[in-house]
mmCIF file of the N, C-alpha and C atoms, coordinates in Angstrom:
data_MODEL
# 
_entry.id   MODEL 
# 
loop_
_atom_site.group_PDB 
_atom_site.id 
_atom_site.type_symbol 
_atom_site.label_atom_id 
_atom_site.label_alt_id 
_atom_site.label_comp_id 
_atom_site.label_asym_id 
_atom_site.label_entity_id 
_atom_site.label_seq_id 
_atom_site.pdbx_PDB_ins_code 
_atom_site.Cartn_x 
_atom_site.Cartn_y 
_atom_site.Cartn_z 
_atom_site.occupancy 
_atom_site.B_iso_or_equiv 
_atom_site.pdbx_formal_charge 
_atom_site.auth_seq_id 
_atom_site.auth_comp_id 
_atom_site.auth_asym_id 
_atom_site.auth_atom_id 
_atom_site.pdbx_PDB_model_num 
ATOM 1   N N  . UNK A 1 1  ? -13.718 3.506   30.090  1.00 0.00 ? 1  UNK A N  1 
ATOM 2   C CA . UNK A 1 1  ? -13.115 3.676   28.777  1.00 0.00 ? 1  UNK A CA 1 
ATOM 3   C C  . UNK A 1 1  ? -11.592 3.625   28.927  1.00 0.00 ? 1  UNK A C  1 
ATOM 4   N N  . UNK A 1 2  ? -10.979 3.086   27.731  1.00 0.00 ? 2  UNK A N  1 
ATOM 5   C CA . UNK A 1 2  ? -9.585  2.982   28.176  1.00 0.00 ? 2  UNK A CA 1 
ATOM 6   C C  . UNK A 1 2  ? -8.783  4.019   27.177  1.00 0.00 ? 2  UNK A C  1 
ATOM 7   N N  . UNK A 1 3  ? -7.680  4.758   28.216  1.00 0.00 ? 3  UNK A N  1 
ATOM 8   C CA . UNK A 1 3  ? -6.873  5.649   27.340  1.00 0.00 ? 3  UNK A CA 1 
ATOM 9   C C  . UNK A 1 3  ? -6.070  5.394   25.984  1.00 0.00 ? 3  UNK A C  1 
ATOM 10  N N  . UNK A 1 4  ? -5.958  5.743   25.327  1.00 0.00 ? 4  UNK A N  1 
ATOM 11  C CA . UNK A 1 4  ? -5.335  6.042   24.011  1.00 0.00 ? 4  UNK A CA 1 
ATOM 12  C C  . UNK A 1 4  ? -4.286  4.780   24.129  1.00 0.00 ? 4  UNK A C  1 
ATOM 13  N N  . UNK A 1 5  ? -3.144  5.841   25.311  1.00 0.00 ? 5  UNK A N  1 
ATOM 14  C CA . UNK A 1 5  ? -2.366  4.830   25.331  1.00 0.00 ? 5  UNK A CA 1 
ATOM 15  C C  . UNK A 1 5  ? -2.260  3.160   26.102  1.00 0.00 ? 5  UNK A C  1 
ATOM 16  N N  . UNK A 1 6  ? -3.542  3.026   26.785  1.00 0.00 ? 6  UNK A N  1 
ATOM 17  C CA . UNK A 1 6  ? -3.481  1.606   26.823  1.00 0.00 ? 6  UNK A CA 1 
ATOM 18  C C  . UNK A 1 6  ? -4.207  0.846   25.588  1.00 0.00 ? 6  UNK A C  1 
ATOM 19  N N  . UNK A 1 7  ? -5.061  1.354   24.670  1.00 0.00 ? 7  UNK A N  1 
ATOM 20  C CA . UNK A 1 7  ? -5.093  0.904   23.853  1.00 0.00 ? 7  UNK A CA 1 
ATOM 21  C C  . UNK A 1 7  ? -4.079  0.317   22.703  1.00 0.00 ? 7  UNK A C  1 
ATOM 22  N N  . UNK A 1 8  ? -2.906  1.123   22.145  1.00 0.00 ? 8  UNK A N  1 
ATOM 23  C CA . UNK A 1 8  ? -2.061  1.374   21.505  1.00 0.00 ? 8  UNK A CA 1 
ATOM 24  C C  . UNK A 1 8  ? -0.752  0.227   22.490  1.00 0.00 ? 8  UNK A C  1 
ATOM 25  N N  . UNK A 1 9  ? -0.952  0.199   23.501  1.00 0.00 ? 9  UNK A N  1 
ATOM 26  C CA . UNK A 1 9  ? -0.008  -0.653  23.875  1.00 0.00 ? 9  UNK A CA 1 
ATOM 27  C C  . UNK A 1 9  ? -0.763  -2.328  24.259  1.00 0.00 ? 9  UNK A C  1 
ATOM 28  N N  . UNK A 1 10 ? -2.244  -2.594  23.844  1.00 0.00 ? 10 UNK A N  1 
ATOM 29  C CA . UNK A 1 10 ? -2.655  -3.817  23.812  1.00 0.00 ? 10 UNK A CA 1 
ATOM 30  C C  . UNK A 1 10 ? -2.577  -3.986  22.042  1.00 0.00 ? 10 UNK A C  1 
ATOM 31  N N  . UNK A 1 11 ? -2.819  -2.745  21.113  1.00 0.00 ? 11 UNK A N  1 
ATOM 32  C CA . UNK A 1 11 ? -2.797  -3.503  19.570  1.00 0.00 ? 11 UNK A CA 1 
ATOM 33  C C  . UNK A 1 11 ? -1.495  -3.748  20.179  1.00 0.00 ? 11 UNK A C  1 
ATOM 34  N N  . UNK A 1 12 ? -0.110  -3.107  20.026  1.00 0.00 ? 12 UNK A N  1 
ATOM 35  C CA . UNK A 1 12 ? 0.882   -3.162  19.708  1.00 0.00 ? 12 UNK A CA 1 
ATOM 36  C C  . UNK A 1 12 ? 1.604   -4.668  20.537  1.00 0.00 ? 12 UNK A C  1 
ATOM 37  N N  . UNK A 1 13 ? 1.342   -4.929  21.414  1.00 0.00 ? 13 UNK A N  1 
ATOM 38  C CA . UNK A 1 13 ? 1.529   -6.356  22.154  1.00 0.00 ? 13 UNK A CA 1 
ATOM 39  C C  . UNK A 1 13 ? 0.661   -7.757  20.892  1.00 0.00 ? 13 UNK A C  1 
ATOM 40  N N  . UNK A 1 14 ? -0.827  -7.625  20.843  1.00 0.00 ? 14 UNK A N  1 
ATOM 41  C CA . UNK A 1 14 ? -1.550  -8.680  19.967  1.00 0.00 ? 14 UNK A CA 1 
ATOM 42  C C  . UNK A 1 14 ? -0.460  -8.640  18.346  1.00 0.00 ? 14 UNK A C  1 
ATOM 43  N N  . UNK A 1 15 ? 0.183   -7.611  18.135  1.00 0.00 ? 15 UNK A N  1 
ATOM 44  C CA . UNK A 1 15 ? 0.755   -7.578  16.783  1.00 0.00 ? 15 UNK A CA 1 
ATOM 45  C C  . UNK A 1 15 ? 2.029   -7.814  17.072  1.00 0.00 ? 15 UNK A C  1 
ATOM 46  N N  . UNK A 1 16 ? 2.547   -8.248  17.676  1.00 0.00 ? 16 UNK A N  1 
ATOM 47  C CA . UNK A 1 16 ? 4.004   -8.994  18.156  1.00 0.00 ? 16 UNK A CA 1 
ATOM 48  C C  . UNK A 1 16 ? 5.113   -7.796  17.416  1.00 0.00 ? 16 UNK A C  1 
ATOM 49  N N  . UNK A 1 17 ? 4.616   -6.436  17.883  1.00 0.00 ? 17 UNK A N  1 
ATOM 50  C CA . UNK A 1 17 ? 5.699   -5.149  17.525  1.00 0.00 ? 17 UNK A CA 1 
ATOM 51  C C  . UNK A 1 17 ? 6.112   -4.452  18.764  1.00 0.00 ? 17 UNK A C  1 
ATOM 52  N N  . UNK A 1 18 ? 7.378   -4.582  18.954  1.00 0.00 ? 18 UNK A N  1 
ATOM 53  C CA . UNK A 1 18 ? 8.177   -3.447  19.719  1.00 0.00 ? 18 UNK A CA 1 
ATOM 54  C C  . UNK A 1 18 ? 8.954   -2.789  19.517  1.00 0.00 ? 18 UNK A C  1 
ATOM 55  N N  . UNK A 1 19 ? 7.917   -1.385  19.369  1.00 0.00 ? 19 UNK A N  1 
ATOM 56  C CA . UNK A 1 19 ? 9.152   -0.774  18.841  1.00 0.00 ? 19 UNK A CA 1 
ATOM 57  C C  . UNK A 1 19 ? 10.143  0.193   19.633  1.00 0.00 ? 19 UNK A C  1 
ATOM 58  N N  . UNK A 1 20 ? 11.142  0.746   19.390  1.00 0.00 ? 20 UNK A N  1 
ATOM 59  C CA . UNK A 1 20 ? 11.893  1.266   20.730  1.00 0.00 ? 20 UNK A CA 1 
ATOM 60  C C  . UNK A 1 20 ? 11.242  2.224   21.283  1.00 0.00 ? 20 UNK A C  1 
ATOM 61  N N  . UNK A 1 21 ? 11.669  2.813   22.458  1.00 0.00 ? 21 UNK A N  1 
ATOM 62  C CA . UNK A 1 21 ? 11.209  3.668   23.181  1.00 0.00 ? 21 UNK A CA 1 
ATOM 63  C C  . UNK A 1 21 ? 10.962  4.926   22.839  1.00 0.00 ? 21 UNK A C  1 
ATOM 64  N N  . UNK A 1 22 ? 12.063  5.174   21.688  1.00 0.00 ? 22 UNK A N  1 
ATOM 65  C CA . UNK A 1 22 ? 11.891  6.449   21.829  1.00 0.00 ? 22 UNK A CA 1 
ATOM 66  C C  . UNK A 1 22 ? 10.704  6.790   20.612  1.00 0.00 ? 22 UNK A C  1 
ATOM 67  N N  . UNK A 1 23 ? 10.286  5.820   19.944  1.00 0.00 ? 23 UNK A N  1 
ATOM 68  C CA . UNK A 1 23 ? 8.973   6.020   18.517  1.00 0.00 ? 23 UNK A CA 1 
ATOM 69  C C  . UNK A 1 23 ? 8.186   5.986   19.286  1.00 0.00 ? 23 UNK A C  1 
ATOM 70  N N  . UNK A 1 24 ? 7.752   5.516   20.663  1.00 0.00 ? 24 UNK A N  1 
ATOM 71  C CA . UNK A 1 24 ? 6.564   5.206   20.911  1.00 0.00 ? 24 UNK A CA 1 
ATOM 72  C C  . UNK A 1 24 ? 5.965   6.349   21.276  1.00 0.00 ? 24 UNK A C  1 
ATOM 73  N N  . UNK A 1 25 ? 6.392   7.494   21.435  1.00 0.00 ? 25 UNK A N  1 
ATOM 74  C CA . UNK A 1 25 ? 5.394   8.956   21.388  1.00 0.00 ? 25 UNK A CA 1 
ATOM 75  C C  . UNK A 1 25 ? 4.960   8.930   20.482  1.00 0.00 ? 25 UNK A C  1 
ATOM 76  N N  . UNK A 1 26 ? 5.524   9.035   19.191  1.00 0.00 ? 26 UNK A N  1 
ATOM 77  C CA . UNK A 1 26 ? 5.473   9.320   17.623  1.00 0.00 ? 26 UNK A CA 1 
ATOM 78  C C  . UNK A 1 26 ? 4.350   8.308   17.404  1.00 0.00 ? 26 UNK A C  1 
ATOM 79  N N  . UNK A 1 27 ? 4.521   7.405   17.670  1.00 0.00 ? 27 UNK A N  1 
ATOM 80  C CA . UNK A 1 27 ? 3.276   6.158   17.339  1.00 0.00 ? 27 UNK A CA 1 
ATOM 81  C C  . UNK A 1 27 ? 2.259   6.210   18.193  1.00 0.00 ? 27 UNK A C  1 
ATOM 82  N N  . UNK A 1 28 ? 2.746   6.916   19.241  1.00 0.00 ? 28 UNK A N  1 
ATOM 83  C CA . UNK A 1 28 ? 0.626   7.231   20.557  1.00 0.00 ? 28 UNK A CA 1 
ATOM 84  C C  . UNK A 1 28 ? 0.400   8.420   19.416  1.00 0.00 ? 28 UNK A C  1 
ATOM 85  N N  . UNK A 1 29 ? 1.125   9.134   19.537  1.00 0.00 ? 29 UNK A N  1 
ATOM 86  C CA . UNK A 1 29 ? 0.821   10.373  18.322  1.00 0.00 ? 29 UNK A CA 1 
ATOM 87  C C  . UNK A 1 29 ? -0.584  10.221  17.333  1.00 0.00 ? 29 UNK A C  1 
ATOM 88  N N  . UNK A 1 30 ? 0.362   9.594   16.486  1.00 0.00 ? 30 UNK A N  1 
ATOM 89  C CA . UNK A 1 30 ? -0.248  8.692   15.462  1.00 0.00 ? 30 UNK A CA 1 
ATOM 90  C C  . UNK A 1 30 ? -1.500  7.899   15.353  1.00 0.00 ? 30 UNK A C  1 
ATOM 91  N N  . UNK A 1 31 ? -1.508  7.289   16.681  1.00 0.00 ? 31 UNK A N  1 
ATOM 92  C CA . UNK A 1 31 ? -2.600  6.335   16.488  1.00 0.00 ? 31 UNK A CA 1 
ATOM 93  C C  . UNK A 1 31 ? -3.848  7.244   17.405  1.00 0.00 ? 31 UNK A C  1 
ATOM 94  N N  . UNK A 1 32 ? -3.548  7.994   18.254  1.00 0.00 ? 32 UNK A N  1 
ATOM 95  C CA . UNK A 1 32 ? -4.283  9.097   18.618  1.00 0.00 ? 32 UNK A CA 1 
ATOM 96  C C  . UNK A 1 32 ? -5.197  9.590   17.403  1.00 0.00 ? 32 UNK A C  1 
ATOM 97  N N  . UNK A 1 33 ? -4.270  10.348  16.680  1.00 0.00 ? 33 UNK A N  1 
ATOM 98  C CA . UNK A 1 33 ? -5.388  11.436  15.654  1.00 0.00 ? 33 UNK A CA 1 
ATOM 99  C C  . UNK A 1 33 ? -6.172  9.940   14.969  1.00 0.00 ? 33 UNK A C  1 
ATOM 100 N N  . UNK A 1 34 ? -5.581  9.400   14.418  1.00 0.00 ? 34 UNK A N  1 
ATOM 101 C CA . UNK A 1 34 ? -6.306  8.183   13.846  1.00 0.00 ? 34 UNK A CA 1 
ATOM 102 C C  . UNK A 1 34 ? -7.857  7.967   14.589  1.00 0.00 ? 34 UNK A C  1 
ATOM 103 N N  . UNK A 1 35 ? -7.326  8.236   15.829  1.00 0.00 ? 35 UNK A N  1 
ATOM 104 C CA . UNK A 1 35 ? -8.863  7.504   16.959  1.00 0.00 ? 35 UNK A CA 1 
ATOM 105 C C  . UNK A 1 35 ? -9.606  8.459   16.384  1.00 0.00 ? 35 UNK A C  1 
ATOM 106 N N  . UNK A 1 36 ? -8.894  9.879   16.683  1.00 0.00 ? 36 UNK A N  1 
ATOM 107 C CA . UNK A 1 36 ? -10.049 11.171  16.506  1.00 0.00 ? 36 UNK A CA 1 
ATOM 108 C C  . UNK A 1 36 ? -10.717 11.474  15.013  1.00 0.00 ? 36 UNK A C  1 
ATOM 109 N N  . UNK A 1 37 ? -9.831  11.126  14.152  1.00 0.00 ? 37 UNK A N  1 
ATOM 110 C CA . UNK A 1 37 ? -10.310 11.088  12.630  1.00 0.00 ? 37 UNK A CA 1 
ATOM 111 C C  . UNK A 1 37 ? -11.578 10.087  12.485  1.00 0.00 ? 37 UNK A C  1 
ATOM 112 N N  . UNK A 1 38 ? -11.270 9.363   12.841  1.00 0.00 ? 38 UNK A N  1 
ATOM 113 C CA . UNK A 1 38 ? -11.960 8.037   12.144  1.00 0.00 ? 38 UNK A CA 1 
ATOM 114 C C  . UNK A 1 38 ? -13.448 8.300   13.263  1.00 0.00 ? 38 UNK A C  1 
ATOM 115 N N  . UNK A 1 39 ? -13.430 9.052   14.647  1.00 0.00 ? 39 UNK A N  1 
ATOM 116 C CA . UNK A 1 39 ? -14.531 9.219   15.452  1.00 0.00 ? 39 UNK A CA 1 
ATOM 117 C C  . UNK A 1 39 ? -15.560 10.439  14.481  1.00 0.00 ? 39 UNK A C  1 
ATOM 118 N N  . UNK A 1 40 ? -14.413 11.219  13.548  1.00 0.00 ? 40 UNK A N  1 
ATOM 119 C CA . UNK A 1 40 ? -15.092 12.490  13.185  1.00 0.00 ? 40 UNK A CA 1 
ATOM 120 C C  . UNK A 1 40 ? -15.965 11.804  11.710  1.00 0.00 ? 40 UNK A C  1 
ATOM 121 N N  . UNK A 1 41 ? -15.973 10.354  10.879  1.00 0.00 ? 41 UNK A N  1 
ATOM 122 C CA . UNK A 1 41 ? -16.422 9.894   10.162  1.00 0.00 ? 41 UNK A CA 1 
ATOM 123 C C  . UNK A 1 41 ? -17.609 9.937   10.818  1.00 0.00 ? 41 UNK A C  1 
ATOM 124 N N  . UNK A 1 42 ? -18.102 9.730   11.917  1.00 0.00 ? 42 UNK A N  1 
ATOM 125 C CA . UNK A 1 42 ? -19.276 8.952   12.129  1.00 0.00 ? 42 UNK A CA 1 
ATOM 126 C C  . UNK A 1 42 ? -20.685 10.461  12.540  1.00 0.00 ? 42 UNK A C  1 
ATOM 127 N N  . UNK A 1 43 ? -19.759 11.710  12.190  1.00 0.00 ? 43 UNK A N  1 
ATOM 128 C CA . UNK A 1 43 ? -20.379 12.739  12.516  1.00 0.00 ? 43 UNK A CA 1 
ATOM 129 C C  . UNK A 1 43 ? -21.007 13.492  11.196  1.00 0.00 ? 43 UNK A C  1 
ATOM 130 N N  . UNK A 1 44 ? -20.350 12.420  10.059  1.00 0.00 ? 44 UNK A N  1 
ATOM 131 C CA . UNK A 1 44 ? -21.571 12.740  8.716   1.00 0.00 ? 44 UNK A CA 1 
ATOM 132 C C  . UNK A 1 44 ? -22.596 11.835  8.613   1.00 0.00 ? 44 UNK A C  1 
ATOM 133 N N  . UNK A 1 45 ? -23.478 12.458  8.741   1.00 0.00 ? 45 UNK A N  1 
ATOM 134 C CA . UNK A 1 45 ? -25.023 11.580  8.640   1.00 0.00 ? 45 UNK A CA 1 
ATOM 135 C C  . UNK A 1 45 ? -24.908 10.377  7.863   1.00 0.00 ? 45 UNK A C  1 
ATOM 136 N N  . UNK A 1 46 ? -24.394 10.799  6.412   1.00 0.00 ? 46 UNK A N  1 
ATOM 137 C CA . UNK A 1 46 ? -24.267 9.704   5.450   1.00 0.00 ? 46 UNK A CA 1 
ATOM 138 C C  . UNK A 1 46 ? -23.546 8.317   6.001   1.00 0.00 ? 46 UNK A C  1 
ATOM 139 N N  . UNK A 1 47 ? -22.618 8.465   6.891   1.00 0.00 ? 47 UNK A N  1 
ATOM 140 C CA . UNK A 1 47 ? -21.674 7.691   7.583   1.00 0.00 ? 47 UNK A CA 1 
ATOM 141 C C  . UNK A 1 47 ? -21.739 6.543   8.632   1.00 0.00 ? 47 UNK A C  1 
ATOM 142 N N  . UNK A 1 48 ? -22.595 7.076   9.164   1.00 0.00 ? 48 UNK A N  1 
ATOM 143 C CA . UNK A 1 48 ? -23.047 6.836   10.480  1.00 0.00 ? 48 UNK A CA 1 
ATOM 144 C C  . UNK A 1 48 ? -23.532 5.369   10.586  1.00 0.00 ? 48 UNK A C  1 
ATOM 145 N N  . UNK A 1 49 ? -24.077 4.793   9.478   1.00 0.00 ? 49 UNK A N  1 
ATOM 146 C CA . UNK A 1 49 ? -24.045 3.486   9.229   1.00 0.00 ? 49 UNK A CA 1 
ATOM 147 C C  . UNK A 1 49 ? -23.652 2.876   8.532   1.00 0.00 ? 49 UNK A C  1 
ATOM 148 N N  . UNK A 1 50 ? -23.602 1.427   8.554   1.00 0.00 ? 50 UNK A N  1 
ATOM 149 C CA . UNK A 1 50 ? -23.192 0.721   7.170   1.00 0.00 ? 50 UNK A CA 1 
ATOM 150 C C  . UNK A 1 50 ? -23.862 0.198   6.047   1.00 0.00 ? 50 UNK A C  1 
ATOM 151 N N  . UNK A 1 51 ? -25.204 0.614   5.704   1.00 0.00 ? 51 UNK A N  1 
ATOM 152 C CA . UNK A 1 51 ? -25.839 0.210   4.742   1.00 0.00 ? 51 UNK A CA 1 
ATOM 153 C C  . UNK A 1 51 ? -25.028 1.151   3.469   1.00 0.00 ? 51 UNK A C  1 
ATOM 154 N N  . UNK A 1 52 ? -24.644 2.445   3.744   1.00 0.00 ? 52 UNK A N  1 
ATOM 155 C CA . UNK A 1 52 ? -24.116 3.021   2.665   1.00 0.00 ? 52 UNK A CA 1 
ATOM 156 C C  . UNK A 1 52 ? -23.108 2.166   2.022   1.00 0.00 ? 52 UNK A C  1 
ATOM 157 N N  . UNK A 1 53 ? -22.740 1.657   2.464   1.00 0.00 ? 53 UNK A N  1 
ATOM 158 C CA . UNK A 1 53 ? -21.290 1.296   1.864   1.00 0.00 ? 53 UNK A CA 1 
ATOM 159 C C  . UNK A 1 53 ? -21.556 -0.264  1.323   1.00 0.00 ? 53 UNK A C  1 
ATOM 160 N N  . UNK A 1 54 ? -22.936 -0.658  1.751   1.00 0.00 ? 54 UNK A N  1 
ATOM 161 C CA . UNK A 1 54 ? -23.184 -2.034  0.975   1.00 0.00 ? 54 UNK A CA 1 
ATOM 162 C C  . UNK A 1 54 ? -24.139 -2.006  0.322   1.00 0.00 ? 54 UNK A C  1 
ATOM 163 N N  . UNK A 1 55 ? -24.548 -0.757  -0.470  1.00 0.00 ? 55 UNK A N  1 
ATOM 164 C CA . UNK A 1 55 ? -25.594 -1.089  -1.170  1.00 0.00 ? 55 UNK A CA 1 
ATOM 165 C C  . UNK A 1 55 ? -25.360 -0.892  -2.454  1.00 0.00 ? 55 UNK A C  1 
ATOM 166 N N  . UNK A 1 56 ? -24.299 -1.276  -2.791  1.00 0.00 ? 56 UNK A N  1 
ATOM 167 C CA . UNK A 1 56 ? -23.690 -1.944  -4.378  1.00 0.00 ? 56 UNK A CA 1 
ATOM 168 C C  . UNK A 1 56 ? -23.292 -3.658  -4.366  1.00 0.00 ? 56 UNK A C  1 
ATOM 169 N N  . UNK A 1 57 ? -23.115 -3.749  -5.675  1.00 0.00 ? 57 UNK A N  1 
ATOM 170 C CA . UNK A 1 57 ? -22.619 -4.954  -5.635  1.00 0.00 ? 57 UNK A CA 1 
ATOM 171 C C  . UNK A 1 57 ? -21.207 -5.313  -6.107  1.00 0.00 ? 57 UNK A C  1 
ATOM 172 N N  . UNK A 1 58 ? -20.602 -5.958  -5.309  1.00 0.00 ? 58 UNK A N  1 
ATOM 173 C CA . UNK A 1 58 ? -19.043 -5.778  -6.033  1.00 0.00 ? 58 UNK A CA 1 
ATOM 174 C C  . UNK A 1 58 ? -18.778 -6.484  -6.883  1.00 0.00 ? 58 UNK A C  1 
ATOM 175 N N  . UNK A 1 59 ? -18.018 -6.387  -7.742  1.00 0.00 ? 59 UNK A N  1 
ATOM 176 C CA . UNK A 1 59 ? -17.454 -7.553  -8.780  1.00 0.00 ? 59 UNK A CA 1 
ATOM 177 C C  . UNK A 1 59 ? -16.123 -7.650  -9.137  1.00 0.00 ? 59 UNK A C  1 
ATOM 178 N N  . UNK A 1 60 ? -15.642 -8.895  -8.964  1.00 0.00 ? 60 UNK A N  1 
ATOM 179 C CA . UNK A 1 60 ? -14.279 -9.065  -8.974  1.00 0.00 ? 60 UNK A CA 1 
ATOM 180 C C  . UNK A 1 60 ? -13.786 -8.742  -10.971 1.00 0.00 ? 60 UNK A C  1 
ATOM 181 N N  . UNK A 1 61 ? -13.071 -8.417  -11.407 1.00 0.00 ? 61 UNK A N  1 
ATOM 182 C CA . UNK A 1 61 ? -12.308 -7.785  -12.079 1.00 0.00 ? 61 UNK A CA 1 
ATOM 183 C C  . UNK A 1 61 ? -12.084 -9.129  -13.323 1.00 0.00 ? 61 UNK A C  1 
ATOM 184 N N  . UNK A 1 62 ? -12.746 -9.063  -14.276 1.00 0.00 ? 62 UNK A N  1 
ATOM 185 C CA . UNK A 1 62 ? -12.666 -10.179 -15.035 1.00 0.00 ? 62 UNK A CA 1 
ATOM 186 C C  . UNK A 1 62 ? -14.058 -11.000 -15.151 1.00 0.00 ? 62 UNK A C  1 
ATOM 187 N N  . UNK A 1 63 ? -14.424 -11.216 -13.870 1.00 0.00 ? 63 UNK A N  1 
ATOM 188 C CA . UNK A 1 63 ? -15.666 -11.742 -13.635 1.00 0.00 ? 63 UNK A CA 1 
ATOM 189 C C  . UNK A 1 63 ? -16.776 -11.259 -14.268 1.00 0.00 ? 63 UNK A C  1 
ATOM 190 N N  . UNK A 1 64 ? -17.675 -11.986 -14.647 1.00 0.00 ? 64 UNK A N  1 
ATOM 191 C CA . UNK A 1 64 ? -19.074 -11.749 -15.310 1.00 0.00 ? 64 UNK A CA 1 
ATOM 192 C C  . UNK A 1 64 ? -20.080 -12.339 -15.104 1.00 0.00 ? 64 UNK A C  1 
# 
């Protein structure tokens, strides 16, 4: 498994951003809790897959 911060420094390379040295705590920071938030979604049952979230139908705004 790869750490936080080698993750955060392969997005941040594929997204052609450098930012100075001294944000880049502030931004492992950041993209840290993000990992841990978004891990704590998958710990509501309802969540855990993706049929919830596609079992509507969308409709664009005007459309009929």
């Amino acid at each position: 498994m790869h750490s936080s911060d080698e993750k955060l420094e392969v997005a941040l390379e594929m997204s052609g951003v450098n930012p100075a040295e001294e944000d880049l705590e502030k931004i492992l920071d950041g993209f840290t809790r993000g990992l841990e938030l978004a891990a704590q979604l998958y710990t509501v049952p309802g969540v855990r897959y993706e049929e919830p979230a596609l079992i509507f139908s969308a409709r664009v705004a005007g459309a009929r």
